[in-house]
C-alpha positions as CSV (number, residue, x, y, z in Angstrom):
1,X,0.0,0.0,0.0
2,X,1.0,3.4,-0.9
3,X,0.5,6.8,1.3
4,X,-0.4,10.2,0.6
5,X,2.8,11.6,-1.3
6,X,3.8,15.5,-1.5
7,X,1.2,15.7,-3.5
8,X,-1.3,15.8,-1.3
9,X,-1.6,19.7,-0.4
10,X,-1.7,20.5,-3.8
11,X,-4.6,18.5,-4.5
12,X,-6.4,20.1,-1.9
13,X,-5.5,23.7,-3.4
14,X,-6.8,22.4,-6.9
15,X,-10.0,20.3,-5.2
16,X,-11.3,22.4,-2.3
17,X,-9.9,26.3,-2.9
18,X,-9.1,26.3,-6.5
19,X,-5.6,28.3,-6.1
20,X,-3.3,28.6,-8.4
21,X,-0.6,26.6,-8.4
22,X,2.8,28.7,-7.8
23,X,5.0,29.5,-10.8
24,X,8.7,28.4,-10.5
25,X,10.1,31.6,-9.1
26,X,7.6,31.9,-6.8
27,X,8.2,30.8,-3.3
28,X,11.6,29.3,-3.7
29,X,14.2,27.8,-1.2
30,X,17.1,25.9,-2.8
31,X,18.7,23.2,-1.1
32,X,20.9,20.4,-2.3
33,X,21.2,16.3,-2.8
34,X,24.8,15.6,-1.9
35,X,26.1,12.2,-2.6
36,X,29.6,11.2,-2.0
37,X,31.3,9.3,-5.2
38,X,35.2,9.3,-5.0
39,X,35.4,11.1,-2.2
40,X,34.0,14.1,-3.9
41,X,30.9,15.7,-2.8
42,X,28.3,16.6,-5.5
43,X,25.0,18.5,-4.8
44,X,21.4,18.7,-6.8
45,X,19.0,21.5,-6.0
46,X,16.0,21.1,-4.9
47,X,13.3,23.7,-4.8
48,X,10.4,24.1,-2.6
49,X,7.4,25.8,-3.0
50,X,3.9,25.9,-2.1
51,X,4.4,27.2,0.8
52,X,7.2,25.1,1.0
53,X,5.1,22.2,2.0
54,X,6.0,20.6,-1.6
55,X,9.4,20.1,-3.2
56,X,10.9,18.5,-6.1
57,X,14.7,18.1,-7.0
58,X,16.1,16.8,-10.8
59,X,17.8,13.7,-12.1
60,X,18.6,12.3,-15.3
61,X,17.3,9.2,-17.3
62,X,18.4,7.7,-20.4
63,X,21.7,8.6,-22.7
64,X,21.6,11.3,-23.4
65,X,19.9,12.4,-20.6
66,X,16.4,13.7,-20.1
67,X,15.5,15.6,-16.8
68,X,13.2,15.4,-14.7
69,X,11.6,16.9,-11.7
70,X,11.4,14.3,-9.1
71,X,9.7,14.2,-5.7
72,X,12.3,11.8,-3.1
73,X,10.3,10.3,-1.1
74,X,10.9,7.7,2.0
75,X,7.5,6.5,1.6
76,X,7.8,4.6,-1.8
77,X,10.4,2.6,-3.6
78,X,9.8,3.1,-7.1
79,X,11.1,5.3,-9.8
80,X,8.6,6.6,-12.5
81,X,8.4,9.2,-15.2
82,X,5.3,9.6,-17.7
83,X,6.1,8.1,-21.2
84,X,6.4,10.4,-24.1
85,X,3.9,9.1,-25.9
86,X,1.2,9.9,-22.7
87,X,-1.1,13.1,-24.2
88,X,-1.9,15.7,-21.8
89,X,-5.4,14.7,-21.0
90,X,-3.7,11.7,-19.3
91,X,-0.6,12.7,-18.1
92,X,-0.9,16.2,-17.7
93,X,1.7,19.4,-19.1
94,X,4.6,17.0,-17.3
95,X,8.0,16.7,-18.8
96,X,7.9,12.8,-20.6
97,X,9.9,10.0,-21.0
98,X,11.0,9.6,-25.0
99,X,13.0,6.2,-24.5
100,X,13.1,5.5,-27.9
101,X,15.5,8.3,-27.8
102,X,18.2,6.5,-25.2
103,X,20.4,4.2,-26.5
104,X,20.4,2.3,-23.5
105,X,16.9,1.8,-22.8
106,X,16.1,-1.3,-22.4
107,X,11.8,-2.1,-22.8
108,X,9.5,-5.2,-21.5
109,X,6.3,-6.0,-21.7
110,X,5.7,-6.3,-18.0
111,X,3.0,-3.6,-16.8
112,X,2.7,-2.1,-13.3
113,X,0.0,-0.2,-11.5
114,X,1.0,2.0,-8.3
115,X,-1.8,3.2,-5.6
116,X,-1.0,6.1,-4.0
117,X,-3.1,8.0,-1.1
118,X,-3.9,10.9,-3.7
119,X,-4.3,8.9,-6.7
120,X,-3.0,5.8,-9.3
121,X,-0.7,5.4,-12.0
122,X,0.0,2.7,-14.4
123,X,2.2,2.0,-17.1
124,X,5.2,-0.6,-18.2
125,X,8.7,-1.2,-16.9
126,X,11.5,-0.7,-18.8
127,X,15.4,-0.3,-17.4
128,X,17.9,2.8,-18.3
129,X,20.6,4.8,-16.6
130,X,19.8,6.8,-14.2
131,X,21.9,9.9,-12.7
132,X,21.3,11.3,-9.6
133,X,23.4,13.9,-8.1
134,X,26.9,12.8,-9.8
135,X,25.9,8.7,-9.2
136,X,25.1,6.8,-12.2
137,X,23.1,3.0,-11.9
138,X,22.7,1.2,-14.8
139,X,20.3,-1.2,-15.9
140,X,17.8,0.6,-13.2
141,X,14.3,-0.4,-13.2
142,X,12.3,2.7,-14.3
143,X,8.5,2.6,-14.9
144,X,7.4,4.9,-17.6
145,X,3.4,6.2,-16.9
146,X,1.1,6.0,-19.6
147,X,-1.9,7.1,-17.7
148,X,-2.3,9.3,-14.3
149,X,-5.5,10.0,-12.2
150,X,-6.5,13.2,-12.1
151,X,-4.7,14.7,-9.0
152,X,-1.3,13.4,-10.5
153,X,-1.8,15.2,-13.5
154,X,-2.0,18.5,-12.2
155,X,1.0,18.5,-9.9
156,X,3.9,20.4,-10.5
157,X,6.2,17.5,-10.2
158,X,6.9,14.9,-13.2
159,X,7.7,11.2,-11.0
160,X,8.5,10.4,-7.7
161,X,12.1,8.9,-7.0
162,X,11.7,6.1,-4.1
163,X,13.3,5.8,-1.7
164,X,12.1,3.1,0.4
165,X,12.9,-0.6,1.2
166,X,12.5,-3.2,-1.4
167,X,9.5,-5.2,0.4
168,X,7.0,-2.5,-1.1
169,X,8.3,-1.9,-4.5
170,X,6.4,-3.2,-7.6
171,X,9.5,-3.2,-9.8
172,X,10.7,-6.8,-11.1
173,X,13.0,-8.1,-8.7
174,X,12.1,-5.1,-6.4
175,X,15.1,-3.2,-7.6
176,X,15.2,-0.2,-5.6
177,X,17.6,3.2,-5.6
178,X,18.8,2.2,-1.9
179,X,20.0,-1.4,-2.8
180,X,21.6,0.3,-5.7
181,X,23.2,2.8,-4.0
182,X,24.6,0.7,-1.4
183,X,26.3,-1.7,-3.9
184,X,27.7,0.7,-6.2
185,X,29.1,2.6,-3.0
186,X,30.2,0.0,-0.8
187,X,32.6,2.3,1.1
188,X,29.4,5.0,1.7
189,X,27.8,4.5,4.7
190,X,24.7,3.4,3.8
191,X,22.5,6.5,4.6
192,X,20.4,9.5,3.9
193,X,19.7,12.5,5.8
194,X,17.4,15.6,5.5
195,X,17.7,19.2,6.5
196,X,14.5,20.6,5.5
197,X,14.8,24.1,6.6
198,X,17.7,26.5,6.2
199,X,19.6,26.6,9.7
200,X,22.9,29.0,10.3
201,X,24.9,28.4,7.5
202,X,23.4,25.3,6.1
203,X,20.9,25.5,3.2
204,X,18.0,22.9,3.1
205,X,19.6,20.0,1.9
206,X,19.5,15.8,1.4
207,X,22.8,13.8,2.1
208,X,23.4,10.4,1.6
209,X,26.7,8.8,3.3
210,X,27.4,11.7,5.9
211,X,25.9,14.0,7.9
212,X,26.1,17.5,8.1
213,X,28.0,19.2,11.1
214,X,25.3,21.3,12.5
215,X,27.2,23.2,15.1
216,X,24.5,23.3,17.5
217,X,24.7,21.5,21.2
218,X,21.3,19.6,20.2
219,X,22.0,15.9,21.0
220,X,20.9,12.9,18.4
221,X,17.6,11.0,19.5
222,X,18.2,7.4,17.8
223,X,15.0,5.2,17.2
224,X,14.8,1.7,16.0
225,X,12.3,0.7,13.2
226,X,9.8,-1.8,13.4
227,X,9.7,-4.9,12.1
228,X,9.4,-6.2,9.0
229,X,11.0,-3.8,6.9
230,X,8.3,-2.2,5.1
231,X,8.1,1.5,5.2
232,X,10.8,3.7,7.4
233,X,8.2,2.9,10.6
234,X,8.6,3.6,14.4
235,X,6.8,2.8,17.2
236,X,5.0,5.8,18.9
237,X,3.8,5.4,23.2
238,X,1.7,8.5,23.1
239,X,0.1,11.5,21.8
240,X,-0.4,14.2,24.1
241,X,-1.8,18.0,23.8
242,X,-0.3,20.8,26.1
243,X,-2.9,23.5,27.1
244,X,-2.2,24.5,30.8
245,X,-1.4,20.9,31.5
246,X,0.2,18.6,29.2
247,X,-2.6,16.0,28.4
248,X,-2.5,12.5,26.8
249,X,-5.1,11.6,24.2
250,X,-7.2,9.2,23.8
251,X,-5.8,8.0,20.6
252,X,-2.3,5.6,20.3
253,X,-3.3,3.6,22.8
254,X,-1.2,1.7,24.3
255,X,1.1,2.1,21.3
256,X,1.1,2.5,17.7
257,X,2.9,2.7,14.1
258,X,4.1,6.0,12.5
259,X,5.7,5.8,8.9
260,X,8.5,8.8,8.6
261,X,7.7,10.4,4.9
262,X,9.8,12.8,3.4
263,X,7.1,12.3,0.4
264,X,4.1,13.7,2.5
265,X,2.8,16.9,3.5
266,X,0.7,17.0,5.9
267,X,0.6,14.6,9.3
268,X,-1.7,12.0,8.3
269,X,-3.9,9.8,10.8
270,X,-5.9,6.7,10.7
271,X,-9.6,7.2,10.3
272,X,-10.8,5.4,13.2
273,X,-8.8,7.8,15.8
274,X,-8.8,10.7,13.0
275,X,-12.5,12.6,14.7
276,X,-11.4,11.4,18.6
277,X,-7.9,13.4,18.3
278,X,-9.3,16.3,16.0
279,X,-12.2,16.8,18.8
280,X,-9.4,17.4,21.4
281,X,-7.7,19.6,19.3
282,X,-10.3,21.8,18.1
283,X,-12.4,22.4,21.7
284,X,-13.4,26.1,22.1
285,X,-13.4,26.7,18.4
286,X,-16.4,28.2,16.6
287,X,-15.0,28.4,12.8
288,X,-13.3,25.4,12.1
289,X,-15.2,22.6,9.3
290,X,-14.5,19.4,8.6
291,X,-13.9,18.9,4.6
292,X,-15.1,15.2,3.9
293,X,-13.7,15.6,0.3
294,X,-9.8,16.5,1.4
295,X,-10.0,14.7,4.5
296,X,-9.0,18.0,6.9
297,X,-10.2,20.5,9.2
298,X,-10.4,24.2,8.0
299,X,-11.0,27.3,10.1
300,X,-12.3,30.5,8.4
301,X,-11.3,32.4,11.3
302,X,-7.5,32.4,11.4
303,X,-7.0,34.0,15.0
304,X,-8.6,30.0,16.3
305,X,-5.5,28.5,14.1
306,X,-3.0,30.7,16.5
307,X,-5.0,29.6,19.9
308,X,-4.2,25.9,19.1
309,X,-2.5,24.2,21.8
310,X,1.3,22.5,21.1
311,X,0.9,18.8,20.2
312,X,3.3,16.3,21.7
313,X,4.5,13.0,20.3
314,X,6.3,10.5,22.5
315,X,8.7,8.0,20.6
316,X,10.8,5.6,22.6
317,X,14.5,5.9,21.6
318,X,17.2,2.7,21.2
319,X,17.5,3.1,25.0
320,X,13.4,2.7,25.5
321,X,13.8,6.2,26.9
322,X,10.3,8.4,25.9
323,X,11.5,11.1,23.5
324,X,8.9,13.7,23.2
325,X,8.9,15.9,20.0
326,X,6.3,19.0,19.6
327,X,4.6,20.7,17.2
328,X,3.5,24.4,18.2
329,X,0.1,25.9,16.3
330,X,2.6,27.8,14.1
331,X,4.2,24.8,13.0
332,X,1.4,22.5,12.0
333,X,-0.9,24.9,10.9
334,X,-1.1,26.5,6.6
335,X,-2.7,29.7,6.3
336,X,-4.3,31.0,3.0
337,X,-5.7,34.1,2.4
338,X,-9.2,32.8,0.4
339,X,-9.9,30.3,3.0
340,X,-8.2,30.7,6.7
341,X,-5.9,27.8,7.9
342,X,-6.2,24.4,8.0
343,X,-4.1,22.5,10.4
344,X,-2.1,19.9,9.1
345,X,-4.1,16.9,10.2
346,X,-5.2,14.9,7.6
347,X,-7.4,11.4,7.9
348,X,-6.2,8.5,6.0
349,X,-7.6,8.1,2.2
350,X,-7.3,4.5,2.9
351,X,-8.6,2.0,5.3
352,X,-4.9,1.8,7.3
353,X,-3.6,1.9,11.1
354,X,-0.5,3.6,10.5
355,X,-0.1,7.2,11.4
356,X,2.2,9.3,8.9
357,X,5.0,12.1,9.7
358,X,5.1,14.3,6.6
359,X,7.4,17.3,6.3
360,X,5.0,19.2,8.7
361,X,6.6,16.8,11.3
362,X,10.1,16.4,9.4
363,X,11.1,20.0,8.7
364,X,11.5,20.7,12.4
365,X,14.3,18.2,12.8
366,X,17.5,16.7,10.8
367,X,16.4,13.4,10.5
368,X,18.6,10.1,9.6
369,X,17.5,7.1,7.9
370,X,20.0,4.2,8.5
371,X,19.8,0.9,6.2
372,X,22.9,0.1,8.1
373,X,21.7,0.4,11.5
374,X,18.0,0.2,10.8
375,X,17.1,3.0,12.6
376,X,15.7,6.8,12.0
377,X,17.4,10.0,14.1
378,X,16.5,13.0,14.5
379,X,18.1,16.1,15.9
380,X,16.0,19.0,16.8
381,X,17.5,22.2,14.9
382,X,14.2,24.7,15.3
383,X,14.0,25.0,19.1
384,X,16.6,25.3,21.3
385,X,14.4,23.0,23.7
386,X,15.8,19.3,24.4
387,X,13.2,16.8,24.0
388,X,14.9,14.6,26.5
389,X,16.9,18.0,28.5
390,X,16.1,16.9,32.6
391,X,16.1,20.6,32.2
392,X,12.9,20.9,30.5
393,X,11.4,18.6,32.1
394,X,12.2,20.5,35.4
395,X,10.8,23.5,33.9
396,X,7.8,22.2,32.9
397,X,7.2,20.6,36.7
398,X,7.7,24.2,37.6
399,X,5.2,25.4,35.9
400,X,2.6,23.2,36.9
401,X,3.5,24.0,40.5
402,X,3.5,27.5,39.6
403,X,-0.2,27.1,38.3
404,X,-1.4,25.2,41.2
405,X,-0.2,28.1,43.7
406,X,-1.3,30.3,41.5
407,X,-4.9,29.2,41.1
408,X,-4.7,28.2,45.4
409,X,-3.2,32.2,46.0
410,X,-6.6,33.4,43.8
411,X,-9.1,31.3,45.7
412,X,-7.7,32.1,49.2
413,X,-8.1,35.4,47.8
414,X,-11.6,35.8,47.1
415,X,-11.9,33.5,50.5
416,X,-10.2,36.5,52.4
417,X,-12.6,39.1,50.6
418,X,-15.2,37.6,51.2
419,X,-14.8,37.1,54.8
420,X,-14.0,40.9,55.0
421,X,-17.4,41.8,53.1
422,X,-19.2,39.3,55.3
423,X,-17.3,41.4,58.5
424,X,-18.4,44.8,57.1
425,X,-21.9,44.0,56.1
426,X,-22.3,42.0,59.8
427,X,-21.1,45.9,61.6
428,X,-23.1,48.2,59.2
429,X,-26.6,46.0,59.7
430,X,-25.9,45.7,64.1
431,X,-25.4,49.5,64.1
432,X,-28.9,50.1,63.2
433,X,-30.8,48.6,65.8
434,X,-30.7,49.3,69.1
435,X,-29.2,47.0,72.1
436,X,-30.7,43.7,72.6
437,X,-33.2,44.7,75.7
438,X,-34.8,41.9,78.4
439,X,-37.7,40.4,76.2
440,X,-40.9,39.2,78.4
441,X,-41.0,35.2,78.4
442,X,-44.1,35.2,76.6
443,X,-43.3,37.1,73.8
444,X,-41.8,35.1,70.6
445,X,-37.9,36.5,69.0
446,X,-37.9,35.4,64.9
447,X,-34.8,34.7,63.7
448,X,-33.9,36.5,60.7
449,X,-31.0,35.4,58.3
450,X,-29.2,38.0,56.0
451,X,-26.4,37.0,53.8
452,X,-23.6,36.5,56.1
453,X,-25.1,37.0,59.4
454,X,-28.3,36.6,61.6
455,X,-29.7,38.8,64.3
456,X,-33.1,38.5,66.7
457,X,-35.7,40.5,64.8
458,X,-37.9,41.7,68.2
């Protein structure tokens, strides 16, 4: 099964909103693919936009080459361009595949059909060289589209570049671009990091083989992926939402699976828990609407977006220690002008109990995804908040504590003033009547009661 790729925001702009897509220069950060290949580092743009919640980045197919503009995405294995002979009206304006052009294209008869969250593709597999930041694979399995739902055509990308494990690739002998990779470069460590947002020096950028040397004091949260190798999955304990306190949901309970995907958007969440978390998020809000067709929340009034508590995630690390990462309002939330914001909580397009991290999750952290180590790190580079610091944890104690007094100091409080209201209201109403004088046996006193005090009405 296949999840919602990169392209799932833009559907929503072309479905729900009808915005324009942006034009190249518009919106623009550059960052690079660096691969090592002789000890020399080489780098490949890549270029986000929408605002940057969609990217793509170019490699070459075929000799000569033929570029393309290529979403690389952890959440599929598959490389796929559409065919030149595909017409518009069923592949859209895209840049196309003419293989009968490369010399070493190599063509078979064997078809293919791919499923992902935001629509299908199908076509036939064929194999050809493929260049991809200064590497070159031969022989590469690469499935050329002859036909692309509707949402696919009107993306800005041309393919997706896969980058997943070989148990969920369609291509004969699941030959995937990691399996490649790792034989061709048996020195490279075997793999691939993302820096998704510029920080100090560093411009967004991809790596495979090293890591970039942040220079910042944030520590490296290691987690181990779940078994069988599918997806890049990790186990998450809990799901929490901080608005004075720092409350745990009742979804991911006791425990459940997250897929890391550098080819979503948006966070994506099973149906069945989709309405239970979005109910906790959203209390106290008046504007926000649930869109059945794109599967979100949107809120016309964009001042409820900003009033949106911080949502934690607790993953256990290699240790089994709980790492908690956060999202603040700011950070999962999109705002457009025509409609409001939407926060970036989608429901699952297909029947599925995997949760999805998309770059709304992903662009917060420099994340690592080992084949070597089977495991996925992340290092936090847009707070300067530890997710593990004893620390913060320290702090936030204090804060509760802080609250409790507080709340205690404002009830004693209105306890005290009330108590000297009471003591003035008892003195003024006395002061009127006169000394309490010997009453005859026979004649009866009636109690009368008056707010805070009572007095012998003769």
């Amino acid at each position: 099964m296949k999840f919602v790729s990169s392209f799932l925001l833009t559907a929503l702009n072309i479905q729900a909103f009808q915005i324009e897509l942006p034009t190249q220069s518009e919106n623009r950060l550059l960052s690079d693919v660096r691969l090592v290949k002789g000890g020399k580092v080489t780098s490949e743009n890549l270029t986000f936009y929408g605002d940057n919640m969609l990217y793509y980045g170019s490699i070459a197919i075929g000799t000569p080459s033929q570029t393309f503009k290529m979403v690389f995405d952890t959440g599929s294995s598959d490389l796929w361009v559409p065919a030149g002979n595909c017409t518009s009206d069923r592949c859209g304006n895209h840049s196309s595949f003419n293989y009968d052009k490369s010399s070493t294209f190599v063509a078979s008869n064997r078809n293919f059909s791919i499923q992902y969250g935001t629509g299908q593709v199908t076509g036939t597999w064929g194999k050809d060289t493929v260049r991809v930041a200064g590497t070159q694979v031969s022989n590469f399995s690469v499935g050329v589209v002859t036909d692309e739902d509707r949402v696919m055509r009107h993306t800005f990308t041309d393919g997706i570049l896969g980058l997943g494990f070989p148990a969920i690739s369609t291509s004969p002998n699941h030959d995937t671009w990691l399996n490649r990779v790792s034989r061709s470069f048996p020195d490279l460590p075997g793999e691939m990091s993302f820096l998704l947002l510029p920080y100090a020096d560093n411009p967004p950028s991809f790596q495979v083989g090293e890591r970039l040397s942040l220079g910042n004091k944030s520590p490296t949260y290691q987690h181990r992926l779940v078994t069988p190798y599918s997806y890049w999955i990790l186990n998450m304990t809990a799901v929490s939402i901080n608005r004075f306190f720092s409350v745990t949901t009742d979804v991911c309970q006791p425990h459940c699976p997250v897929v890391i995907d550098t080819g979503t958007s948006a966070i994506v969440i099973p149906e069945s828990e989709y309405f239970t978390f979005m109910l906790q998020l959203l209390q106290n809000t008046e504007s926000c609407q649930y869109l059945w067709q794109q599967g979100l929340f949107v809120c016309t009034d964009t001042t409820e977006c900003n009033r949106l508590p911080t949502v934690h995630f607790t993953l256990p690390d290699i240790s089994g220690r709980p790492v908690q990462y956060s999202l603040t309002s700011s950070e999962y939330s999109s705002y457009d002008p025509k409609v409001g914001c939407m926060p970036l909580f989608m429901k699952s397009p297909q029947p599925s109990s995997l949760w999805i991290f998309g770059l709304v999750f992903l662009r917060n952290y420099y994340s690592t995804f080992s084949w070597d180590t089977d495991t996925i790190s992340f290092r936090l580079v847009n707070s300067s908040e530890d997710p593990l610091d004893p620390a913060s944890e320290e702090k936030s104690v204090l804060n509760a504590i802080l609250i409790i007094l507080l709340v205690l100091g404002m009830c004693g409080l209105g306890v005290y003033l009330g108590r000297r209201w009471c003591y003035r209201e008892y003195n003024r109403r006395f002061s009127r009547h006169p000394p309490v004088q010997f009453v005859p046996n026979d004649i009866v006193t009636t109690p009368v009661h008056d707010g805070c005090v009572s007095y012998t009405e003769l």
